[in-house]
C-alpha positions as CSV (number, residue, x, y, z in Angstrom):
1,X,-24.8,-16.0,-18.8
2,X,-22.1,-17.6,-21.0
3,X,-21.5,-21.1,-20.7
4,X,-17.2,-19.7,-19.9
5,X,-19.0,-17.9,-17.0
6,X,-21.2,-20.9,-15.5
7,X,-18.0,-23.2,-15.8
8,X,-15.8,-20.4,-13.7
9,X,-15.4,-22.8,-10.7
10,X,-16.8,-20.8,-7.1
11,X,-14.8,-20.6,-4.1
12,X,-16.9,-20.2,-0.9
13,X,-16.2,-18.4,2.0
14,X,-14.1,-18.6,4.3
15,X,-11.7,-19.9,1.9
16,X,-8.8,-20.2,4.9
17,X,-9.6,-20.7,8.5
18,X,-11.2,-18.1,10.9
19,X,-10.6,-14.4,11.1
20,X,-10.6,-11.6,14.7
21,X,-10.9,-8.7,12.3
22,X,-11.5,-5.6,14.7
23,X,-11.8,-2.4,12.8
24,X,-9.3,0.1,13.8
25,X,-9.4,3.4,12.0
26,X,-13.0,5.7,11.3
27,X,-13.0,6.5,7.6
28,X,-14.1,9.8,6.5
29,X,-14.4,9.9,2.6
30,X,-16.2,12.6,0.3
31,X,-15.2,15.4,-1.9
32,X,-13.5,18.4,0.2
33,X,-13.3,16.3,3.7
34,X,-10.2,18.0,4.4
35,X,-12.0,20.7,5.8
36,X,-13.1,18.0,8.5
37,X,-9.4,18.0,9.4
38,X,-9.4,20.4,12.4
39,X,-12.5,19.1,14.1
40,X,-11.5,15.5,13.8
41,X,-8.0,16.5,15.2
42,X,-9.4,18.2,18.1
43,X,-11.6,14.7,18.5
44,X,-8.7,12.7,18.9
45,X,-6.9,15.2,21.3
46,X,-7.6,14.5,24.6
47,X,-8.6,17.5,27.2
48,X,-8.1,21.2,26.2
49,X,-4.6,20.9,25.4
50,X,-4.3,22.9,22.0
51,X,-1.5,20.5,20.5
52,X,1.1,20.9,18.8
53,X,0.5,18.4,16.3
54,X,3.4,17.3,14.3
55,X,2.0,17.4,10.3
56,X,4.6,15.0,8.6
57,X,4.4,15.3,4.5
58,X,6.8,15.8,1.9
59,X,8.3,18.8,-0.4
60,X,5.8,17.7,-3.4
61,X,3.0,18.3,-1.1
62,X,4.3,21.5,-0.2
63,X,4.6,22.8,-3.6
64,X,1.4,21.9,-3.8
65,X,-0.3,23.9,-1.5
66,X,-1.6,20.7,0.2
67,X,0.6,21.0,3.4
68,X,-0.5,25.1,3.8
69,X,-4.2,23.8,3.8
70,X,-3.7,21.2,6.2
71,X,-1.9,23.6,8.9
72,X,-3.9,26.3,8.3
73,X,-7.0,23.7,9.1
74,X,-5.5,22.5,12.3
75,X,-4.4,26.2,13.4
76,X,-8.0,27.7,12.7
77,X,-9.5,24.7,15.0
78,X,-6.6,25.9,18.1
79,X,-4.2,23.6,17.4
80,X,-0.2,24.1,17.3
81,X,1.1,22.8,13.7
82,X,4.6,21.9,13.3
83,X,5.8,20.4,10.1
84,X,8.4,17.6,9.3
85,X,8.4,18.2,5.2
86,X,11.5,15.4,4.4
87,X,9.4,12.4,3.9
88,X,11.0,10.6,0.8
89,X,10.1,7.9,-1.2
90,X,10.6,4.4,-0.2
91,X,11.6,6.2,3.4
92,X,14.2,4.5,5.6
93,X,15.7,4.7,8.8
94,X,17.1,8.2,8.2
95,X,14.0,9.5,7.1
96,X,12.0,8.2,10.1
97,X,15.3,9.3,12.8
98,X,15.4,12.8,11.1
99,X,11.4,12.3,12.2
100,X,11.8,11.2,15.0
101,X,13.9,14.1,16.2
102,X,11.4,16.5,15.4
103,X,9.0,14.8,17.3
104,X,11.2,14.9,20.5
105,X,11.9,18.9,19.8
106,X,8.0,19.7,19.8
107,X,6.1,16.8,22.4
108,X,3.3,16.1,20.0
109,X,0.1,15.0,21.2
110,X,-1.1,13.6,17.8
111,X,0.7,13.2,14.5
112,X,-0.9,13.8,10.9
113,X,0.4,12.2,8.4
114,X,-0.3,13.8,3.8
115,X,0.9,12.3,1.5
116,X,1.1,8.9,-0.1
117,X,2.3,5.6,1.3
118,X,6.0,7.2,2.1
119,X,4.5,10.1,4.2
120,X,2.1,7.5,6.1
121,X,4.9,5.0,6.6
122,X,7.7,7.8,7.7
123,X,4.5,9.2,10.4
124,X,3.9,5.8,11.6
125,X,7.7,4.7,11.7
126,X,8.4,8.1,14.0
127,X,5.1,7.1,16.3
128,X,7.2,3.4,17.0
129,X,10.1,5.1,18.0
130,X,9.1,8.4,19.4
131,X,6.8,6.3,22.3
132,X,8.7,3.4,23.2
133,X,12.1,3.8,22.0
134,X,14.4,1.9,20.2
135,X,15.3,1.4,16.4
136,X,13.0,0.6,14.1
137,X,14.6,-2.9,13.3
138,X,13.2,-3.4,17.0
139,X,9.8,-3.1,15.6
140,X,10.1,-5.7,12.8
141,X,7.2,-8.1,12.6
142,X,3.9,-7.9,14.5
143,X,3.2,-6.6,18.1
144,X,6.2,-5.4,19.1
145,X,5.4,-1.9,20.5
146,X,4.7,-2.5,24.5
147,X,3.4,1.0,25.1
148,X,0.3,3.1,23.9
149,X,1.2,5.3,20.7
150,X,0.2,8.5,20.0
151,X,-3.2,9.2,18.0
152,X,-2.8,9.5,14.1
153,X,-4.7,10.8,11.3
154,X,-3.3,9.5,7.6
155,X,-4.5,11.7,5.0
156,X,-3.7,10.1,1.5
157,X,-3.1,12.1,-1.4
158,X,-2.5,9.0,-3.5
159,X,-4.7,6.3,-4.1
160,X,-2.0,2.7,-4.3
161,X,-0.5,2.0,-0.8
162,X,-3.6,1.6,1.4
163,X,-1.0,2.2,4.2
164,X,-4.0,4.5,5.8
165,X,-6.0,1.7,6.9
166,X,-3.4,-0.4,7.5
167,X,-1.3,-0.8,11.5
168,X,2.0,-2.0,9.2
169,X,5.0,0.8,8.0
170,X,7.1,-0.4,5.5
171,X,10.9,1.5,5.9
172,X,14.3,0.2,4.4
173,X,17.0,0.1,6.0
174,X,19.4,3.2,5.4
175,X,22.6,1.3,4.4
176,X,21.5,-1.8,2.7
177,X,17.6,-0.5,1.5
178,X,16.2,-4.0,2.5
179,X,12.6,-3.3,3.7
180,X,11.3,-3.9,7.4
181,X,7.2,-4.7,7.9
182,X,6.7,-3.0,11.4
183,X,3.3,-3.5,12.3
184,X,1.3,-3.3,15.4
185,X,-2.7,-2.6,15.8
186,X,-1.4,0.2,18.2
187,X,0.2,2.0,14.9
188,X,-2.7,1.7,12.8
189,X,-4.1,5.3,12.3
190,X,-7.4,6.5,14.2
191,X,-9.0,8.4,11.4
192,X,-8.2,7.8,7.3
193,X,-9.1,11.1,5.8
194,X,-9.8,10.6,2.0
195,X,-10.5,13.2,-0.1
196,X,-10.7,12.3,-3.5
197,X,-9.9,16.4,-4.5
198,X,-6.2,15.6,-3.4
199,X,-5.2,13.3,-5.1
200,X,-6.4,15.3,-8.7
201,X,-2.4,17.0,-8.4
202,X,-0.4,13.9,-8.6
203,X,1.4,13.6,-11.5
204,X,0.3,11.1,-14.0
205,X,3.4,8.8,-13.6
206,X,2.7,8.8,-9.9
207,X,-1.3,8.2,-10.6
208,X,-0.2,5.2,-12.6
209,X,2.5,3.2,-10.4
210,X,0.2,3.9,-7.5
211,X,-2.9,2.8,-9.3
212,X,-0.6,-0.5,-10.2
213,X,0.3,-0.9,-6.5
214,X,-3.4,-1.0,-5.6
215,X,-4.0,-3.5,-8.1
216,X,-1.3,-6.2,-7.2
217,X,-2.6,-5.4,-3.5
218,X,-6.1,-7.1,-4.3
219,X,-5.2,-9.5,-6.1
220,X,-2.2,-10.6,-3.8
221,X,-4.1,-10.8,-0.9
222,X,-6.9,-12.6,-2.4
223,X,-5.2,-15.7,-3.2
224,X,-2.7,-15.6,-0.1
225,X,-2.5,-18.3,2.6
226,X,-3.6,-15.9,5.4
227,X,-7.2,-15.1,3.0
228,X,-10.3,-15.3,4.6
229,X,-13.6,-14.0,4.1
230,X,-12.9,-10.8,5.5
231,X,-9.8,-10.1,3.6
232,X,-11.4,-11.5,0.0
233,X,-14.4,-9.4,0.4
234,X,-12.2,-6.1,0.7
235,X,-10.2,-7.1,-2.0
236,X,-13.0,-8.7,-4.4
237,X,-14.3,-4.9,-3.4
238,X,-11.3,-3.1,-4.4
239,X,-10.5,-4.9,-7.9
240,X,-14.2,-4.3,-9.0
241,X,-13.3,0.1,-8.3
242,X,-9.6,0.0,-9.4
243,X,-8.9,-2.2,-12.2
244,X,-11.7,-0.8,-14.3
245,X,-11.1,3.4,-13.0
246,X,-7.6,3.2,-13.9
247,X,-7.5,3.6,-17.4
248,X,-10.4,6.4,-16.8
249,X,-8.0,8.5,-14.1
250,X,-4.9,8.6,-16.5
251,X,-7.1,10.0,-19.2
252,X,-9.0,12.5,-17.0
253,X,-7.0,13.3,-13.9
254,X,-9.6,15.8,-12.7
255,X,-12.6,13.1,-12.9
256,X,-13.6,12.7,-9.4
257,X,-15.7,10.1,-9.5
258,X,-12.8,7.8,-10.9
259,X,-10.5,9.4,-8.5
260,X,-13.1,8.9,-6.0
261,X,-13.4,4.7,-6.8
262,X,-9.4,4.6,-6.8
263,X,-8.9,5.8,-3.6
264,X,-11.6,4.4,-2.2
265,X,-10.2,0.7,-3.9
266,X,-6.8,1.6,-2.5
267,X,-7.9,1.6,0.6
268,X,-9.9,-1.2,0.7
269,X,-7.2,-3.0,-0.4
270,X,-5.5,-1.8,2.3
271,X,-7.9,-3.3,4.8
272,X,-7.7,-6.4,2.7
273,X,-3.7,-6.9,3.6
274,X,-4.9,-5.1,7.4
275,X,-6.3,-8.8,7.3
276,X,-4.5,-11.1,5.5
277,X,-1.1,-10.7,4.0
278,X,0.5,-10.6,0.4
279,X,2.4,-12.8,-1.8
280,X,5.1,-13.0,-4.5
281,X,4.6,-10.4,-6.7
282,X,5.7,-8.2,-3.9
283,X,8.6,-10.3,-2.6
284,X,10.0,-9.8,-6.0
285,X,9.3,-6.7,-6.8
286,X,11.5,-5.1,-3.6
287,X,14.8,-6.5,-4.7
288,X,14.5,-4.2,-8.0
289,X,13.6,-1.7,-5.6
290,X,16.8,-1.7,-3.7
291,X,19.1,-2.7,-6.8
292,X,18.0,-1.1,-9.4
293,X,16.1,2.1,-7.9
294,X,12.7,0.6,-9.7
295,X,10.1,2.3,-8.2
296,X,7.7,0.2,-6.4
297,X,4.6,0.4,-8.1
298,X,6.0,-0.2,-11.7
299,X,8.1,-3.4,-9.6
300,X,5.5,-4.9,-8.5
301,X,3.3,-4.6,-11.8
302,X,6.6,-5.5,-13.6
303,X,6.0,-9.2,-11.8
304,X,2.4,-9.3,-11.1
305,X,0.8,-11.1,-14.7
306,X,4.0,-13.9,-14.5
307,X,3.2,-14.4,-10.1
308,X,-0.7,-15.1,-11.1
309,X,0.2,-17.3,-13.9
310,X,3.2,-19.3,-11.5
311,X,0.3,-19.5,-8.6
312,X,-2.5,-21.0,-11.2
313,X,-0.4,-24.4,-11.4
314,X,-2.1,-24.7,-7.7
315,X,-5.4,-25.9,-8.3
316,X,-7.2,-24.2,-5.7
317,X,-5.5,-20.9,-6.5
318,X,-6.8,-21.6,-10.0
319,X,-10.0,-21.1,-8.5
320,X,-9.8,-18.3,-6.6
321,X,-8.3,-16.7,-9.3
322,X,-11.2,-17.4,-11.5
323,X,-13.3,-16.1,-8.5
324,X,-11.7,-13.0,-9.0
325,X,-11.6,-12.9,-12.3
326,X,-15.3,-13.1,-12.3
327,X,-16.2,-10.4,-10.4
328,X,-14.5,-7.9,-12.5
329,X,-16.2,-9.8,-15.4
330,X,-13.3,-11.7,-16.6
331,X,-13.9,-15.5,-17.3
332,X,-10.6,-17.1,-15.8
333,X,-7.4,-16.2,-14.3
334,X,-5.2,-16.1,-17.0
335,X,-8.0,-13.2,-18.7
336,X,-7.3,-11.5,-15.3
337,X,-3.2,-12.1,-15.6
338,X,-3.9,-10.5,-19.3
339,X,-6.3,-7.8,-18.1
340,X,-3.4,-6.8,-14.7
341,X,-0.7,-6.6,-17.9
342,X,-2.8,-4.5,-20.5
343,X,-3.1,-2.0,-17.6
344,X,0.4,-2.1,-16.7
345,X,1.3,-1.4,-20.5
346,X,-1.9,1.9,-20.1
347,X,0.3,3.1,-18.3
348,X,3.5,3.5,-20.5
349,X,4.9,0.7,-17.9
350,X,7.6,-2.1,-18.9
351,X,5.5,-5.5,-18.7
352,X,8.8,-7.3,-18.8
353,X,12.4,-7.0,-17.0
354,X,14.3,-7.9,-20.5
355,X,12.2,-4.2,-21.4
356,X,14.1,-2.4,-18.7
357,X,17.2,-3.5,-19.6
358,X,18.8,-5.2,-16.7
359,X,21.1,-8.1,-16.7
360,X,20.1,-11.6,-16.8
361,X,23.5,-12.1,-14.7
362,X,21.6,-10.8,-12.2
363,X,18.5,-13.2,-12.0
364,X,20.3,-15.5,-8.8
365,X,20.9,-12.7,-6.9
366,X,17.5,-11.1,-7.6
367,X,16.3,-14.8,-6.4
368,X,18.3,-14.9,-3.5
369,X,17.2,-11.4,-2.6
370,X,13.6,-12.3,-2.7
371,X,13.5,-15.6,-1.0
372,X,14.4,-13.9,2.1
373,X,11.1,-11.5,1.5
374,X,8.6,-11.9,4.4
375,X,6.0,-11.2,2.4
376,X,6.8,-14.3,-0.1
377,X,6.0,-16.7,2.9
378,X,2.5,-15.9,2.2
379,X,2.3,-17.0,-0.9
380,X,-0.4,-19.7,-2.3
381,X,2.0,-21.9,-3.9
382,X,4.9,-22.1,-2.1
383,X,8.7,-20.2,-3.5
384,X,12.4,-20.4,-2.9
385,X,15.1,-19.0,-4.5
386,X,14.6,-21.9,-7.6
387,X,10.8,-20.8,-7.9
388,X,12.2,-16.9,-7.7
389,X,14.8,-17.9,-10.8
390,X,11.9,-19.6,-12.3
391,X,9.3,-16.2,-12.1
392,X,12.6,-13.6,-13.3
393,X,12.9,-15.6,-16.1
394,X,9.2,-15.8,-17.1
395,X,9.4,-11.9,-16.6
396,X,12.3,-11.5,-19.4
397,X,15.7,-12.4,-17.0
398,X,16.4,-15.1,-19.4
């Protein structure tokens, strides 16, 4: 052991307060699950009635084959199929009404949701709505859903969102794109299929801004002020599998056992928010989502290296950083902020705004945008608008 690695300082558990962490969805991982699909279905259908189950994906998946598979699963177990295929990315309101509508058209008795985080969200955001009414601005915050929800099984076919074991969906508004966390344990799915196989057709651009969200996911909720020792052990978990089988997956996309320790890391990331929360990088990052079309992924890495250096001023967040740091053998948190932006630049990724071109003019109303972030509130060392200027500017708005 190094003397850098004796002086890392240790941050014992739990690092904040208490935790109720109640487990909510069965996970089913391995190498050609998807077969499992039909006899899980049928476990989560109650009685003899033979569906129909609504199967909401998107058109990628479909050229795929993916979405076939899936429906030809459920209909060889006795189990009506019919698909809603107009998930989109970063889904909105529209996406989730023109979901919704379906759902009313067919009566579902369980939803199945394939895809990545946009499928899962646009499944979950129909469940809200299609059992107990409403909008979906109705359903902002926590707990808001009065009445049961219909079963779900998320089947990821990325490996960044984590959105299968998590009870939140994350859906923009249609006219002004601003994003809505609608969460409530009733959403969170029943079973998490993951099959590492389906995720070996993503393109490598979508591999990489996923594998990025995943990332900023562990580390964000490792340092955030609703941590605890639940939430840090997922997320110490999912760094150790995805900051290290990243690099590996870009080079070799049909490598299962990296795609294998990415999705699993995804999704324990996943559980990691399930039971805590994030932070900055990801109330900064959804403002150049809705200006500038940014997609998330490659937003939130854009921001994560300058957010962990801005939280490290906080001494305890120093620690946990190094904590972190440590356990993906790093020696401190600014090795960890270097290590986050040598991945983002793997992946052909901008590690600054100034690379992407957009305006410094722009940097107070990026700031304003984020300060009214929910997920910013969360954040170790506290941000306004100044601190938001402060963190553009440190990422090339300057």
């Amino acid at each position: 052991m190094t003397q850098a690695t004796r002086d890392i300082p240790h941050v014992t558990s739990p690092p904040v307060g208490g935790f109720d962490h109640t487990p909510r969805t069965r996970l089913v991982f391995g190498n050609g699950v998807i077969d499992r699909l039909g006899q899980l279905a049928r476990e989560c259908v109650s009685g003899d009635r033979a569906g129909p189950v609504l199967l909401v994906t998107d058109r990628g998946l479909v050229d795929a084959g993916h979405a076939d598979r899936a429906k030809q699963i459920l209909e060889s177990s006795g189990l009506g199929v019919e698909v809603f295929a107009d998930a989109h990315e970063n889904p909105t309101t529209d996406d989730v009404d023109a979901c919704v509508a379906v759902a009313k058209s067919v009566e579902p008795v369980l939803i199945v949701a394939l895809g990545g985080g946009s499928a899962l969200d646009t499944a979950k955001g129909c469940n809200f709505i299609y059992t107990n009414g409403g909008a979906m601005a109705d359903y902002r915050g926590v707990g808001k859903a009065s009445r049961p929800m219909l079963p779900l099984i998320a089947v990821p076919t990325t490996a960044g969102t984590g959105s299968e074991t998590q009870s939140f969906a994350l859906i923009a508004t249609a006219d002004t794109h601003e994003k809505m966390a609608c969460g409530d344990p009733k959403a969170a799915a029943r079973v998490a299929l993951l099959d590492p196989e389906l995720t070996t057709t993503q393109p490598q651009a979508v591999t990489a801004a996923t594998g990025i969200d995943a990332i900023a996911h562990a580390v964000e909720s490792f340092v955030c002020t609703r941590r605890n020792a639940v939430s840090t052990l997922y997320a110490r978990e999912s760094l150790k599998h995805t900051l290290h089988q990243l690099p590996a997956v870009l080079a070799d996309g049909s490598d299962l056992d990296a795609r294998g320790a990415m999705l699993w890391g995804a999704s324990l990331a996943g559980l990691a928010i399930e039971n805590s929360m994030l932070g900055a990088a990801h109330a900064a990052a959804n403002p150049l989502t809705a200006t500038y079309g940014l997609i998330h992924g490659r937003a939130v890495g854009v921001m994560l290296p300058h957010v962990i250096r801005f939280n490290m001023n906080d001494p305890l967040t120093r620690a946990l950083c190094a904590d972190l740091a440590h356990a993906v053998g790093l020696t401190d948190g600014g090795h960890l902020a270097d290590m986050v932006e040598t991945r983002i630049a793997g992946c052909g990724f901008a590690t600054n705004l100034k690379e992407l071109g957009y305006p410094v003019a722009a940097r107070a109303e990026l700031a304003r945008q984020a300060a009214t972030q929910w997920t910013g509130t969360f954040n170790p060392r506290p941000v306004d608008a100044a601190a938001f200027e402060e963190l553009y500017s440190d990422a090339g708005l300057n």
